[in-house]
C-alpha positions, 0 to 999 in steps of 0.5 A: 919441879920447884927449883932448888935455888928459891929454897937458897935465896930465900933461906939467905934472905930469912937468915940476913932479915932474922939475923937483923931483926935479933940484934934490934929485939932487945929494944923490943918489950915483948918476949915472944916477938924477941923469941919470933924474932930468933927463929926466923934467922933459924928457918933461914939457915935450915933452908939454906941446909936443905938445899945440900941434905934433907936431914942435916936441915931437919936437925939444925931447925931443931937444935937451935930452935931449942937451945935460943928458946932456952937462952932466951927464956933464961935471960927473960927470967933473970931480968924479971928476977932483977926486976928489971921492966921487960 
C-alpha cells in the first residue's frame, strides 16, 4: 500500500518549487514555460487535497489550471498588443 504522507510531501514540495518558479517566470520569454511554470504550484496543491478527499483535488486541479491559463493568456496578448517583447 503506497503511504499517504508521500502524496502530502511531495505535493508541499511542487507547491513551494511552482510557487518559486512563478515569481521567477516573468523573467522568462517563453509563455508556455511561464504557463508550465504555474501548474506545477497547481498539481502541488491538488496532491496536497488528495490526501483528505479524492474529488475536492480533482475540482481544484481543474479549476486553477483553467482560470491561471486564462489569466495568463489575457496577460500575454495584452503585452503582445502593446507591443512589448515577450
Amino acid at each position: 500500500m503506497i503511504d499517504i504522507n508521500i502524496f502530502f510531501y511531495t505535493g508541499i514540495f511542487l507547491a513551494i518549487i511552482g510557487s518559486l518558479a512563478t515569481a521567477w517566470g516573468p523573467k522568462v520569454k517563453d509563455p508556455i514555460v511561464r504557463t508550465l511554470n504555474t501548474e506545477v504550484a497547481s498539481i502541488g496543491i491538488s496532491l496536497i487535497l488528495l490526501c483528505y478527499n479524492h474529488t475536492l483535488a480533482l475540482l481544484t486541479l481543474m479549476a486553477t489550471t483553467v482560470i491561471v491559463t486564462l489569466i495568463l493568456f489575457r496577460a500575454i496578448t495584452r503585452l503582445e498588443e502593446m507591443g512589448a517583447d515577450v
